[in-house]
DSSP file (Angstrom, degrees, kcal/mol; ACC not computed):
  #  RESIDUE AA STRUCTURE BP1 BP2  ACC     N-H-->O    O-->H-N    N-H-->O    O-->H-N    TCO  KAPPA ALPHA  PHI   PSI    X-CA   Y-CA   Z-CA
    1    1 A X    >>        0   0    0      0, 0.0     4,-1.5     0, 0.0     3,-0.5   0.000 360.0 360.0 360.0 -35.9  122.5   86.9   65.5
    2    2 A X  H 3>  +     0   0    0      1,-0.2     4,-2.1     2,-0.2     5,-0.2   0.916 360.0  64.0 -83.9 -24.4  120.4   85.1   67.8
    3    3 A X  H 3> S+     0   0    0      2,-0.2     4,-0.8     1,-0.2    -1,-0.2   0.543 105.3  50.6 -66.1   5.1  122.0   85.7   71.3
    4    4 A X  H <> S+     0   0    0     -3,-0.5     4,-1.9     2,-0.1     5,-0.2   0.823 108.7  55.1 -93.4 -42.2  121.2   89.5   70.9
    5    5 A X  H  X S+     0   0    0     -4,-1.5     4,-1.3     1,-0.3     5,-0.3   0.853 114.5  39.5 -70.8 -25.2  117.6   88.5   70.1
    6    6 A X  H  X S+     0   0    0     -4,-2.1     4,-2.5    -5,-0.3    -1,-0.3   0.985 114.4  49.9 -74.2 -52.8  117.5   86.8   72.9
    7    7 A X  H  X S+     0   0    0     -4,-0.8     4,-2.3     1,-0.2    -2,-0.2   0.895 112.7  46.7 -27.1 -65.3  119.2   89.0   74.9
    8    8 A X  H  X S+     0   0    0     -4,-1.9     4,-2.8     2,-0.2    -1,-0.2   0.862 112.6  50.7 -74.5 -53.7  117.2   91.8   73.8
    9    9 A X  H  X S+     0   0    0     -4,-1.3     4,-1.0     1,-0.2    -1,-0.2   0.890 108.5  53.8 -46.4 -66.1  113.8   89.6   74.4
   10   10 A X  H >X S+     0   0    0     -4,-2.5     4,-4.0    -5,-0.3     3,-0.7   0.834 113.3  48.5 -11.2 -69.0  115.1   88.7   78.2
   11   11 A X  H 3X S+     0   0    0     -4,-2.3     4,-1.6     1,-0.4    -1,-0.2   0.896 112.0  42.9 -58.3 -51.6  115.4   92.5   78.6
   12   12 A X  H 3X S+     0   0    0     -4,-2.8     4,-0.7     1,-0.2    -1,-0.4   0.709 110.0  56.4 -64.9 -20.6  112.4   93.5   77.4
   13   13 A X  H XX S+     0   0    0     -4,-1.0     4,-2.1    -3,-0.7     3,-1.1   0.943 109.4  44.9 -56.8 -50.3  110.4   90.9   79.2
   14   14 A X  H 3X S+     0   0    0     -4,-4.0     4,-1.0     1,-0.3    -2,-0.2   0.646 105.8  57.2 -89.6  11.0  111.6   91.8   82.5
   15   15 A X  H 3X S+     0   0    0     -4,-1.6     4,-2.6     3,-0.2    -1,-0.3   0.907 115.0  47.2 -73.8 -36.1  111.1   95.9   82.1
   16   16 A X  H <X S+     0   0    0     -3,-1.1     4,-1.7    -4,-0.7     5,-0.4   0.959 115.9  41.9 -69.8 -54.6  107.4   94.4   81.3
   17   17 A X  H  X S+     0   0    0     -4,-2.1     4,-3.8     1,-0.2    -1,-0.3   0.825 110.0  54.7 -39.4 -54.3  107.7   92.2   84.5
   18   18 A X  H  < S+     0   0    0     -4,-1.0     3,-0.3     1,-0.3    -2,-0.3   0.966 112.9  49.1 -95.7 -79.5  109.2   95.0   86.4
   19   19 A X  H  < S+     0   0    0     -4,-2.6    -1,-0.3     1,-0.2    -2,-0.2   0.682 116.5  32.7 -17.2 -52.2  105.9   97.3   85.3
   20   20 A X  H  < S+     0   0    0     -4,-1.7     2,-0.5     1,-0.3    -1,-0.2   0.552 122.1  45.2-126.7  -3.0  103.3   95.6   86.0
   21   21 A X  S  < S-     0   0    0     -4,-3.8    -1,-0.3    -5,-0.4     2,-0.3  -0.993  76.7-165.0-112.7 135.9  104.5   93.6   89.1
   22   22 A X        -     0   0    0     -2,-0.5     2,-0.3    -3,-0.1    -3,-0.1  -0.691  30.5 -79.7-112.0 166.0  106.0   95.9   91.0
   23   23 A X        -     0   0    0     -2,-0.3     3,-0.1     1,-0.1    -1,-0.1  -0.333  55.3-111.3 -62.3 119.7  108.5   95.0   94.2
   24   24 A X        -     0   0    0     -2,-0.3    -1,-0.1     1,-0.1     5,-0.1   0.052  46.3 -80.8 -48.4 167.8  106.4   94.2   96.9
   25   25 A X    >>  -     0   0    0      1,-0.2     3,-1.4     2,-0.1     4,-1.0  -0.205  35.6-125.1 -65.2 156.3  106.5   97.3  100.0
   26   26 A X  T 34 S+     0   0    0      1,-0.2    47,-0.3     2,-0.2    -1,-0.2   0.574 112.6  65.3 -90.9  19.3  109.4   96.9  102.2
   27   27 A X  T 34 S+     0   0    0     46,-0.1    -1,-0.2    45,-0.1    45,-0.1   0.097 105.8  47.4-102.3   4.9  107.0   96.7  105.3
   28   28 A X  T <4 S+     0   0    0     -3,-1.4     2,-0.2     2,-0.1    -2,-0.2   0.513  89.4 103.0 -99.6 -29.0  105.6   93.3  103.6
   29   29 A X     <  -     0   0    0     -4,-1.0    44,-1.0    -5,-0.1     2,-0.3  -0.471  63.1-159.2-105.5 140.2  108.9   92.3  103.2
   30   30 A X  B     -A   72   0A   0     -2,-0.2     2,-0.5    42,-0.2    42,-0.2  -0.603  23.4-130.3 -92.2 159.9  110.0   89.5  106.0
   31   31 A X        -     0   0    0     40,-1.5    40,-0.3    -2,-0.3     3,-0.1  -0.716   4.7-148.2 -94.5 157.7  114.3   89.4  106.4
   32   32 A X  S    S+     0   0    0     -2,-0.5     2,-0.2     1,-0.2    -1,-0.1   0.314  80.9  30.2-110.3  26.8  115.9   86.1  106.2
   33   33 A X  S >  S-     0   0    0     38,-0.1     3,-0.6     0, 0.0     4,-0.3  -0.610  74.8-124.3-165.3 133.3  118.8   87.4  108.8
   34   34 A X  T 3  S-     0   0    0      1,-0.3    52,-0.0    -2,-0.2     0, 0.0  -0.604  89.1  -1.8 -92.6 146.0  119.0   89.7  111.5
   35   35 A X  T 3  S+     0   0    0     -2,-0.3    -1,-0.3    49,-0.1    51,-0.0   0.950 106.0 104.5  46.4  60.7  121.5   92.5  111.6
   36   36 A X    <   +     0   0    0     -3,-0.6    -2,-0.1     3,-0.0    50,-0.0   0.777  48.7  87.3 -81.1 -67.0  122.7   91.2  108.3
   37   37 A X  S    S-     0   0    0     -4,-0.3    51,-0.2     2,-0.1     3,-0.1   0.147  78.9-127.5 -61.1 141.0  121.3   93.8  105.7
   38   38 A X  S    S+     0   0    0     49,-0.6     2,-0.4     1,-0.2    50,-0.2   0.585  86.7  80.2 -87.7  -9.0  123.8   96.9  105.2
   39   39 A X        +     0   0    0     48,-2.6    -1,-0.2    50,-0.1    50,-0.2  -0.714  60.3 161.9-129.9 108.4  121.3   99.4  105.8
   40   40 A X        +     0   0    0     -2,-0.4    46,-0.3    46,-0.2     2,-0.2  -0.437  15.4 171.8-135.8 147.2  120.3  100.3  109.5
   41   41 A X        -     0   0    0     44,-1.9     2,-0.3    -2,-0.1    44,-0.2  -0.969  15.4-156.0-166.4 146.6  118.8  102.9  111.6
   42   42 A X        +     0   0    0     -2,-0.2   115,-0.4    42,-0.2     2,-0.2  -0.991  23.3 173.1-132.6 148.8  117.8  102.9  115.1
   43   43 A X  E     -B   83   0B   0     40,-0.7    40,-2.9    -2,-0.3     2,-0.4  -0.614  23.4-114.7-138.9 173.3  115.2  105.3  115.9
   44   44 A X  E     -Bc  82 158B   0    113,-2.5   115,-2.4    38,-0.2     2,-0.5  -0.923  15.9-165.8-155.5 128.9  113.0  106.1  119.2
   45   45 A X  E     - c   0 159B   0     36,-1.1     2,-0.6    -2,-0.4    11,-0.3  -0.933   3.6-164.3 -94.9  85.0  109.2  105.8  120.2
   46   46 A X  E     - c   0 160B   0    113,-2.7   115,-1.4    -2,-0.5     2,-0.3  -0.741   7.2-169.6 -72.2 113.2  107.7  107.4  123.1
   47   47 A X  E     -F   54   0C   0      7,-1.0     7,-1.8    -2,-0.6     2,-0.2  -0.721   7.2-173.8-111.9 143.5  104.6  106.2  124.0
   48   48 A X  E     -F   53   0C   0     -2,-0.3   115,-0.8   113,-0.2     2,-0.3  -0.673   3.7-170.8-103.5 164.0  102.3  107.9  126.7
   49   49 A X  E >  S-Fg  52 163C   0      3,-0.7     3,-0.9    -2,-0.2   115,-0.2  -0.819  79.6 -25.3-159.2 106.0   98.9  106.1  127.8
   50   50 A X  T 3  S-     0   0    0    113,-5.6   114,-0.1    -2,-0.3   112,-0.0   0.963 129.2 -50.5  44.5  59.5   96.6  108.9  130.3
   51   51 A X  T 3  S+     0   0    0      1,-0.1     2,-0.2   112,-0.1    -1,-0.2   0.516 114.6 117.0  57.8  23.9   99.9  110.6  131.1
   52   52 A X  E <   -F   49   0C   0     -3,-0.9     2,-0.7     0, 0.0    -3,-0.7  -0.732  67.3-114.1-118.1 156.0  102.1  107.5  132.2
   53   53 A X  E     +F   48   0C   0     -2,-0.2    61,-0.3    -5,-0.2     2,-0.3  -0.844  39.7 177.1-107.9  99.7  105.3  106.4  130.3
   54   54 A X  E     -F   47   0C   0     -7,-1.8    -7,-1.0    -2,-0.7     2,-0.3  -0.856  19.6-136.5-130.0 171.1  104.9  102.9  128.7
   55   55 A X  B     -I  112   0D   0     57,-3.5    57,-1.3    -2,-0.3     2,-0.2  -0.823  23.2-109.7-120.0 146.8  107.4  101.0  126.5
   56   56 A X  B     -K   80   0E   0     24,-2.1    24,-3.3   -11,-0.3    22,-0.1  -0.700  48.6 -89.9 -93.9 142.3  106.7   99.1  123.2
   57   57 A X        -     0   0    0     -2,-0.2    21,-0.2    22,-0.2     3,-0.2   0.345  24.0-120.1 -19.1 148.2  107.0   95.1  123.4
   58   58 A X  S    S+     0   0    0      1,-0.2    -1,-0.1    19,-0.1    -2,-0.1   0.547 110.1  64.2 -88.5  -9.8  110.3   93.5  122.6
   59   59 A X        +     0   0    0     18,-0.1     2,-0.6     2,-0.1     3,-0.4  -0.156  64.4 132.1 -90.8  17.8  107.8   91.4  119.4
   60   60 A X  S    S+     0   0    0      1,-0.2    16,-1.8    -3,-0.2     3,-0.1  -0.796  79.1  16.7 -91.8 129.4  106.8   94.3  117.3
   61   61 A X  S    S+     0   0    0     -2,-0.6    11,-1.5    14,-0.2     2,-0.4  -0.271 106.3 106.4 123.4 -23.0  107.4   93.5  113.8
   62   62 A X  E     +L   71   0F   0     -3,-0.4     2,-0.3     9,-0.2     9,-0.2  -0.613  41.4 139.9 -56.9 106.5  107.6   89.8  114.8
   63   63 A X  E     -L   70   0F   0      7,-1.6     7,-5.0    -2,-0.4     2,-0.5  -0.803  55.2 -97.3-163.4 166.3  104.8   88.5  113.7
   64   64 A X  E     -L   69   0F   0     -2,-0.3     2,-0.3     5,-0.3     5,-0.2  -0.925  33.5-176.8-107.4 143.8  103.8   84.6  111.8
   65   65 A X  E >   -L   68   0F   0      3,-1.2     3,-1.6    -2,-0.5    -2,-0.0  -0.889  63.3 -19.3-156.9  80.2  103.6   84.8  108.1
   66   66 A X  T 3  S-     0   0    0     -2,-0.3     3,-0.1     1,-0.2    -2,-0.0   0.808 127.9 -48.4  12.8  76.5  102.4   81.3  106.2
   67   67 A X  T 3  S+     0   0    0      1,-0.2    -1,-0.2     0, 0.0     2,-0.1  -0.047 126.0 105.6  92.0 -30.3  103.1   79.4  108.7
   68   68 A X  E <  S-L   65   0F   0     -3,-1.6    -3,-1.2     1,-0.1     2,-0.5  -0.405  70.4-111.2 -79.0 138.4  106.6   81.0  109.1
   69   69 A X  E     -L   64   0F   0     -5,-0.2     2,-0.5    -2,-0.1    -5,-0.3  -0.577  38.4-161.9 -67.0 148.6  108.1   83.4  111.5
   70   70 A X  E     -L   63   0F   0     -7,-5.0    -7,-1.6    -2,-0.5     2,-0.6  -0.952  16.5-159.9-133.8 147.7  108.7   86.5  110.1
   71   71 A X  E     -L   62   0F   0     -2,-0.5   -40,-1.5   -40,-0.3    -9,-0.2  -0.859  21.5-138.0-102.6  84.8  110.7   89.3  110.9
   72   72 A X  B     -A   30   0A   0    -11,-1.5   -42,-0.2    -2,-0.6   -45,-0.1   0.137  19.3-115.2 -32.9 155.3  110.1   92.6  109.6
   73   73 A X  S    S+     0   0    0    -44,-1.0     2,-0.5   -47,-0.3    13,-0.3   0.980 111.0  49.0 -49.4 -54.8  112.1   95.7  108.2
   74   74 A X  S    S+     0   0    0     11,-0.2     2,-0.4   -48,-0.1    -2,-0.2  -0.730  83.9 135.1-120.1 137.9  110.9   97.4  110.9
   75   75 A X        -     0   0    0     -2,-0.5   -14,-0.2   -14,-0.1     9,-0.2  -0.953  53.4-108.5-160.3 127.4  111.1   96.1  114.3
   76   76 A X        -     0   0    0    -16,-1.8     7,-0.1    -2,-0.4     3,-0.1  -0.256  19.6-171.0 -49.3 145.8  111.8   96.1  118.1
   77   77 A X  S    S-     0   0    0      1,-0.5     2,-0.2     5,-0.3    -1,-0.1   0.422  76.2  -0.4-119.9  14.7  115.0   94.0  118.9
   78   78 A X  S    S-     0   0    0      4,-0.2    -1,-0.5   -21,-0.2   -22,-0.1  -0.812  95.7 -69.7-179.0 150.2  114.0   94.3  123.0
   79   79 A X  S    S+     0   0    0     -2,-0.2     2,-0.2    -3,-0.1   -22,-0.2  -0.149  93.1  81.1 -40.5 124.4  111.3   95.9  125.4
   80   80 A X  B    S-K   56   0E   0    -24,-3.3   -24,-2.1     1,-0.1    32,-0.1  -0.898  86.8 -73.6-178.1-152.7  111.9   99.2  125.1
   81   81 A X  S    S+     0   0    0    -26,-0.2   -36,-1.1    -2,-0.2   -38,-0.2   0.238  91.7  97.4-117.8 -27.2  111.5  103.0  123.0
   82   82 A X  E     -B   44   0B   0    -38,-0.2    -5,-0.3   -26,-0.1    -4,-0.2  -0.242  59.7-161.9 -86.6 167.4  113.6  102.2  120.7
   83   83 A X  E     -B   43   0B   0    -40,-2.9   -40,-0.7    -7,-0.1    -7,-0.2  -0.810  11.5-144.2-132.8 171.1  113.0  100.7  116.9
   84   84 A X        -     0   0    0     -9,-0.2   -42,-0.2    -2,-0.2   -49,-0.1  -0.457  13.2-167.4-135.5  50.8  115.6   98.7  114.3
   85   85 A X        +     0   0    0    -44,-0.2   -44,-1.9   -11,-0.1     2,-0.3  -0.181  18.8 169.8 -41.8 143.2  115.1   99.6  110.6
   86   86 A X        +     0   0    0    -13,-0.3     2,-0.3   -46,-0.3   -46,-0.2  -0.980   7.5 124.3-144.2 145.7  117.0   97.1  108.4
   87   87 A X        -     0   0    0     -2,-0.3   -48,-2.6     1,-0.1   -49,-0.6  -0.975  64.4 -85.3 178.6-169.7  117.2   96.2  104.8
   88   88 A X  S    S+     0   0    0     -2,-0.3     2,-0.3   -51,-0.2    -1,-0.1   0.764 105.4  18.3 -87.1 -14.2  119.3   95.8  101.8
   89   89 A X  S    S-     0   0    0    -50,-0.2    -1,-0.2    -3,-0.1   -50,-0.1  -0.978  97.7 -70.2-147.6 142.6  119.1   99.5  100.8
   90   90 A X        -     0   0    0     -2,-0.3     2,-0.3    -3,-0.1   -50,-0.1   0.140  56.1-172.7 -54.7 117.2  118.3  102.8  102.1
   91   91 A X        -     0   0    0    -52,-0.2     2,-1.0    62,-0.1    -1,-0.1  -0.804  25.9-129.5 -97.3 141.1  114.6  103.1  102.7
   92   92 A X        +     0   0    0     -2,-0.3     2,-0.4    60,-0.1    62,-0.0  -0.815  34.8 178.1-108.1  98.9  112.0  105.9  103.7
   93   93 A X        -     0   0    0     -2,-1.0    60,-1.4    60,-0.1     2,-0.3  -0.649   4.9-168.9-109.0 170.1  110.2  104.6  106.3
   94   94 A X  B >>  -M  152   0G   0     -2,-0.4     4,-2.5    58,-0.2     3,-0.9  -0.963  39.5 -98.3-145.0 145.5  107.5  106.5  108.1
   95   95 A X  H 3> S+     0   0    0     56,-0.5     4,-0.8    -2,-0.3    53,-0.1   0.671 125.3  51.9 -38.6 -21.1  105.0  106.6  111.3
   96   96 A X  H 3> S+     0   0    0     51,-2.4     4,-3.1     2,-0.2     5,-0.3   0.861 108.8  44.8 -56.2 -54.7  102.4  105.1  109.0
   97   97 A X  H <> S+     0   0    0     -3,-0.9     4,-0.8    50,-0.4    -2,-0.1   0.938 114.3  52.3 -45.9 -46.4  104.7  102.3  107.9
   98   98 A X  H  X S+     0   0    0     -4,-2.5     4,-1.3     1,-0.2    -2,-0.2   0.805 107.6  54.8 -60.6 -27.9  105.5  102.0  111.9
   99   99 A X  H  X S+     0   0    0     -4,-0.8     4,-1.7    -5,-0.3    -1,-0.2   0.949 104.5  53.1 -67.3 -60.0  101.5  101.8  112.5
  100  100 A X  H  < S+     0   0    0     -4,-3.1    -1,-0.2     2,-0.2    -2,-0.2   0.721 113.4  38.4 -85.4  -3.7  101.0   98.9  110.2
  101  101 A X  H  < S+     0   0    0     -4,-0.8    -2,-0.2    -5,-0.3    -3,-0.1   0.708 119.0  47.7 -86.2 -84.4  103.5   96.6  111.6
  102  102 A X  H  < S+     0   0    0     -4,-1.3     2,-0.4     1,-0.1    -3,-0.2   0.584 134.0  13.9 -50.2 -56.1  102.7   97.7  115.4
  103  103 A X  S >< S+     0   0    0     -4,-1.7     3,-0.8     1,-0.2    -1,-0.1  -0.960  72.3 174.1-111.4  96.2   98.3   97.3  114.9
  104  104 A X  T 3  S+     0   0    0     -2,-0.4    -1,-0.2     1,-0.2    -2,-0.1   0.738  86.6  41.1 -95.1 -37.6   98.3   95.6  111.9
  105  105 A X  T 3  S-     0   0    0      3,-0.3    -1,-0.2     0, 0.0    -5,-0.1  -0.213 107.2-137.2 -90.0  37.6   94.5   95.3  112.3
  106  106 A X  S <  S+     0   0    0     -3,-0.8     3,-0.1     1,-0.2    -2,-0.1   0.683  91.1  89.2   0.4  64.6   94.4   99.5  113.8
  107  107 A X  S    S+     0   0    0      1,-0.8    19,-2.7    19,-0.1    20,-0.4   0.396  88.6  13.2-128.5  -8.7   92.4   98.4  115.9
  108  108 A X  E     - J   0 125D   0     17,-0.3    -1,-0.8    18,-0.1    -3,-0.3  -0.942  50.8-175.7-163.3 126.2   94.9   97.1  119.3
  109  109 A X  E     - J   0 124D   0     15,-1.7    15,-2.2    -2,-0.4     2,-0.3  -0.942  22.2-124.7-131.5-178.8   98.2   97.7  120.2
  110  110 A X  E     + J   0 123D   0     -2,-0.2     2,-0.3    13,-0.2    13,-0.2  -0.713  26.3 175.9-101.3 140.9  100.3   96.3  123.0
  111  111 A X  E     - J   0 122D   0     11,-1.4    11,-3.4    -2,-0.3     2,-0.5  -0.929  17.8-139.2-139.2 160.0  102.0   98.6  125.2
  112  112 A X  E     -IJ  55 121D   0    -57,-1.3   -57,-3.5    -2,-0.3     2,-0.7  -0.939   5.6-140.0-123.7 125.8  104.2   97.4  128.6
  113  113 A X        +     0   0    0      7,-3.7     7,-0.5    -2,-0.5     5,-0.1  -0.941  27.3 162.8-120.6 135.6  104.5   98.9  132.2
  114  114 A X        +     0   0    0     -2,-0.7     3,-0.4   -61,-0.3    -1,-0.1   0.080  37.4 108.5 -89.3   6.3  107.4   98.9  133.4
  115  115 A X  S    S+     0   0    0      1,-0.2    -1,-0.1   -62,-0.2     4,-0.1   0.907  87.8  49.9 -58.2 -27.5  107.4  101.3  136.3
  116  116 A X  S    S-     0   0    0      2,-0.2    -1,-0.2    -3,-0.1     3,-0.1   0.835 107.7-120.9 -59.7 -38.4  107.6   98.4  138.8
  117  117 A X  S    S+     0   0    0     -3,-0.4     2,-0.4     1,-0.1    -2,-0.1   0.613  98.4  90.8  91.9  14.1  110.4   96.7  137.2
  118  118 A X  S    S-     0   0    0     -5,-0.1    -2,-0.2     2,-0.0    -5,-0.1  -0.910  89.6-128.6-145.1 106.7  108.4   93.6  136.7
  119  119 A X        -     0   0    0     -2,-0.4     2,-0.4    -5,-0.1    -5,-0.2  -0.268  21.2-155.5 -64.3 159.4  107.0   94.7  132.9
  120  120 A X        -     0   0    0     -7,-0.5    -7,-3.7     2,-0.0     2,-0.3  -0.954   3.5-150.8-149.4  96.1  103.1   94.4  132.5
  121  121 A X  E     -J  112   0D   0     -2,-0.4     2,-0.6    -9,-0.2    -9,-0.2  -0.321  15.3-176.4 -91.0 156.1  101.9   94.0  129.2
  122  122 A X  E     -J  111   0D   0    -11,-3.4   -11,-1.4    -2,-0.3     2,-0.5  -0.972  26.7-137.3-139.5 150.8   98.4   95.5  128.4
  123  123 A X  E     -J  110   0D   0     -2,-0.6     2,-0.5   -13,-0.2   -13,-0.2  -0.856  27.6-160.7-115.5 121.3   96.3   95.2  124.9
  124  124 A X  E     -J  109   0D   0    -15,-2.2   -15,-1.7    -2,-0.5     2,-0.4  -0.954  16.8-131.0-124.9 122.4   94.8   99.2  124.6
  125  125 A X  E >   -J  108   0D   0     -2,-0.5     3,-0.8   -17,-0.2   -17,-0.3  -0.679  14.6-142.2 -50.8 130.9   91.7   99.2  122.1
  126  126 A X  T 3  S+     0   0    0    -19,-2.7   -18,-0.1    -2,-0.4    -1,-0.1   0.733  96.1  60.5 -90.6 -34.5   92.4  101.9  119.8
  127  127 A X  T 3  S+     0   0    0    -20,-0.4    -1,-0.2     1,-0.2     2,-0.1   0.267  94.0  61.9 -71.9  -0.7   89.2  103.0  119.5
  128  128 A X  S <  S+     0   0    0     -3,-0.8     2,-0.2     1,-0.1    -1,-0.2  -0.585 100.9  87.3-112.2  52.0   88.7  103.9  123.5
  129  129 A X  S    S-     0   0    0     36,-0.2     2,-0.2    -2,-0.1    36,-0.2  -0.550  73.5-151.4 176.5 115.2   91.3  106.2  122.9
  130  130 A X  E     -H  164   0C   0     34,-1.2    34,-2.6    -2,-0.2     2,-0.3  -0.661  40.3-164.4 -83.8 136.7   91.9  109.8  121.6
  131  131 A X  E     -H  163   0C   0     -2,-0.2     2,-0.3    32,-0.2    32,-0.2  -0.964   9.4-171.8-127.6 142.8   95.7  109.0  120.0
  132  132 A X        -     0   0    0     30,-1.0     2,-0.4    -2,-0.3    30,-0.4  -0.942   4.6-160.3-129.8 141.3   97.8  111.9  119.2
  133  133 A X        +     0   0    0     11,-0.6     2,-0.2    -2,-0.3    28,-0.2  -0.863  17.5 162.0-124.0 158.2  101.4  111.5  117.2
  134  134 A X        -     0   0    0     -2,-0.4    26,-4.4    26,-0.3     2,-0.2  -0.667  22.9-149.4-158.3 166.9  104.4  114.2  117.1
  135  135 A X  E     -ED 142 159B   0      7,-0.9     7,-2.2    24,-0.3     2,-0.3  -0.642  30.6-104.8-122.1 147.0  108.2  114.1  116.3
  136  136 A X  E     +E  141   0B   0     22,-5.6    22,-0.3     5,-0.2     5,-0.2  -0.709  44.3 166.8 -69.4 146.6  110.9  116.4  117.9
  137  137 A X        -     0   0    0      3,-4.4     3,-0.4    -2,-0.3     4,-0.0  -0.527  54.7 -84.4-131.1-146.8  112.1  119.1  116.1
  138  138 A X  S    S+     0   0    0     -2,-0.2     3,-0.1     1,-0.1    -2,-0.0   0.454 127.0  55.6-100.3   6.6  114.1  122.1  116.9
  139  139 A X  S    S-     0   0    0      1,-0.5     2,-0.4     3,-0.0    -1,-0.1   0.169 119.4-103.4-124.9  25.0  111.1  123.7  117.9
  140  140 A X  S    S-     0   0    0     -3,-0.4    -3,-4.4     2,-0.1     2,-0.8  -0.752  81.4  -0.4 104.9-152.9  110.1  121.3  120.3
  141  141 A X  E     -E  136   0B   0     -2,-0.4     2,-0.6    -5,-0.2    -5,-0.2  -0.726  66.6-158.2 -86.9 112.7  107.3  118.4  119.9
  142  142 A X  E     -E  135   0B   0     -7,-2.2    -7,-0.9    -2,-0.8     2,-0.6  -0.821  15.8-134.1 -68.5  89.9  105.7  118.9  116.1
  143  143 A X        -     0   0    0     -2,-0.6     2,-0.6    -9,-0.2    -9,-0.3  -0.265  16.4-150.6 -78.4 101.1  102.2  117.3  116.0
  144  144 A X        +     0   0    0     -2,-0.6   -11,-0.6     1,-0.1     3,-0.2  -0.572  18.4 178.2 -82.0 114.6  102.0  115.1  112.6
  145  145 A X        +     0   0    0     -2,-0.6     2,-0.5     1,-0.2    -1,-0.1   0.378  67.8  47.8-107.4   2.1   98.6  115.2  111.7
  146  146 A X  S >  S-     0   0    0      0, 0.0     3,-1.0     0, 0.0     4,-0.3  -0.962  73.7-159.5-123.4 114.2   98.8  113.3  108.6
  147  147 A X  T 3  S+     0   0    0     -2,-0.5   -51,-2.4     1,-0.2   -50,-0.4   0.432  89.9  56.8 -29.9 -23.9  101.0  109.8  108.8
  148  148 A X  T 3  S+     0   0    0      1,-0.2    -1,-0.2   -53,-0.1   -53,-0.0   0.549 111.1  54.2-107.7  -1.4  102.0  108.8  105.6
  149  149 A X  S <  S+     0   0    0     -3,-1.0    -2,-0.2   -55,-0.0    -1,-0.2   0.523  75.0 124.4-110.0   7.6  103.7  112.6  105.7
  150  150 A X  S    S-     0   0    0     -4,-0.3   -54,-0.1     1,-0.1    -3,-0.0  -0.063  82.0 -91.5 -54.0 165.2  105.8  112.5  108.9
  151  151 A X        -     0   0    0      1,-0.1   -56,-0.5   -57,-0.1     2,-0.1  -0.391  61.4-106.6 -77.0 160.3  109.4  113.3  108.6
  152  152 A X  B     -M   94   0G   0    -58,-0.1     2,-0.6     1,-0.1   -58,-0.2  -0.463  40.4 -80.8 -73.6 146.1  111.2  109.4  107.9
  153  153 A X        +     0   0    0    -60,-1.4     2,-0.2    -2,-0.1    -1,-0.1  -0.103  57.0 153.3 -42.0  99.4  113.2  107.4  110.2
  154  154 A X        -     0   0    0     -2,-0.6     3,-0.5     1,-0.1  -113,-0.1  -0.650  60.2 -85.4-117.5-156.2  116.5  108.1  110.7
  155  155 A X  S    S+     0   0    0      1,-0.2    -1,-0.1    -2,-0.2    -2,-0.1   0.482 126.7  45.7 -75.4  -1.0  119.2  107.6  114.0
  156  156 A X  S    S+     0   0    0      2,-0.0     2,-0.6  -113,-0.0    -1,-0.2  -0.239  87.9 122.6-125.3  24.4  118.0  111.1  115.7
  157  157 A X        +     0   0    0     -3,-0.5  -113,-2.5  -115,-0.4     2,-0.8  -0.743  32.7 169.5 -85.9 113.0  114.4  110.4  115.1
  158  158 A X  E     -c   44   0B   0     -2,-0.6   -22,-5.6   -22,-0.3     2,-0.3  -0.883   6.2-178.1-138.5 124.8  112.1  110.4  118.1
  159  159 A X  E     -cD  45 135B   0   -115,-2.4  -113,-2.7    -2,-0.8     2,-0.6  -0.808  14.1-143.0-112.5 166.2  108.7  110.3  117.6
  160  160 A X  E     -c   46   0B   0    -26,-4.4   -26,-0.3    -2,-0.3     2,-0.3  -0.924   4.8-160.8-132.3 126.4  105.9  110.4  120.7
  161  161 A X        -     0   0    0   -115,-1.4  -113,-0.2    -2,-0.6     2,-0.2  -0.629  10.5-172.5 -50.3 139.5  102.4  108.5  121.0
  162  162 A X        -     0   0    0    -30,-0.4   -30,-1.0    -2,-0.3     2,-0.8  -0.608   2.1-170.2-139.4 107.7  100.4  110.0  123.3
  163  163 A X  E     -gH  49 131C   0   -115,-0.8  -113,-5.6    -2,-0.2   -32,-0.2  -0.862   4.3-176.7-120.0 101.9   97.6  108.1  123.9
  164  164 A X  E     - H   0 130C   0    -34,-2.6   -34,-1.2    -2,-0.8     2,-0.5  -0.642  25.8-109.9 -97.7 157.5   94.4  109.4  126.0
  165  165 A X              0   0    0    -36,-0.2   -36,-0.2    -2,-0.2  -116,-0.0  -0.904 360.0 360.0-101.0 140.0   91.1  107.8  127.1
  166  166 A X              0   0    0     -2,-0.5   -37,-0.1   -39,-0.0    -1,-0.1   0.207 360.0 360.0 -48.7 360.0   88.1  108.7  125.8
């Protein structure tokens, strides 16, 4: 009789647990191996800056964490367009999510030119700077005016930056 009351206790403690702490976001969450995780997506970011082609840092999502490196879910793995979703299970990530890893403080991100071939990183204010987001669709560039509603990341996702000065 008492290992079902125990049982039973266990369970019901951790539905309680499981309520009122909930699983932290998976854009908090650091990995403890890369390309490990079974569920993967590579996705692609064009960023414009006053009508020039620039590439996000090969560090986005890289980032120090209490004391620690940490790696994000979502994440460059080289200088480039492209981005690396990872995790242990299929996730909905979104341009919003991608915004609070890349400016964590919205206020600066890093962008690189590379038109020379000898890459040039530069720190762009956010605030000197009318910023405009779209996806492709089938109907061309789609302008996502809300963030947290943009279509998710999958492998045929390309979203564009376009980033003007004020």
């Amino acid at each position: 009789m008492i290992p079902p009351i125990i049982v039973g206790v266990a369970t019901l403690g951790g539905f309680a647990i499981m309520h009122f702490l909930p699983a932290p976001s998976p854009i908090n969450v650091c990995l403890k191996a890369h390309d490990v995780d079974t569920f993967n997506v590579h996705s692609r970011i064009e960023i414009d800056v006053d009508g020039k082609r620039k590439l996000l840092p090969g560090n986005v999502g890289l980032q120090e964490k209490q004391g620690k490196e940490c790696l994000h879910v979502m994440h460059t793995d080289e200088m480039g367009d492209m981005i690396h979703i990872q995790f242990v299970r299929p996730i909905r990530l979104t341009m919003d999510d991608f915004m609070k890893i890349y400016s964590p403080d919205n206020k600066t991100i890093t962008v690189v030119d590379n038109s020379t071939g000898n890459p040039i990183f530069e720190n762009l204010t956010l605030s000197e700077y009318n910023v405009n987001y779209s996806y492709f669709s089938s109907t061309g560039y789609t302008p996502i005016t809300n963030l947290t509603h943009s279509p998710p990341f999958t492998d045929t996702f390309l979203a564009k930056i376009s980033i003007h000065s004020r």
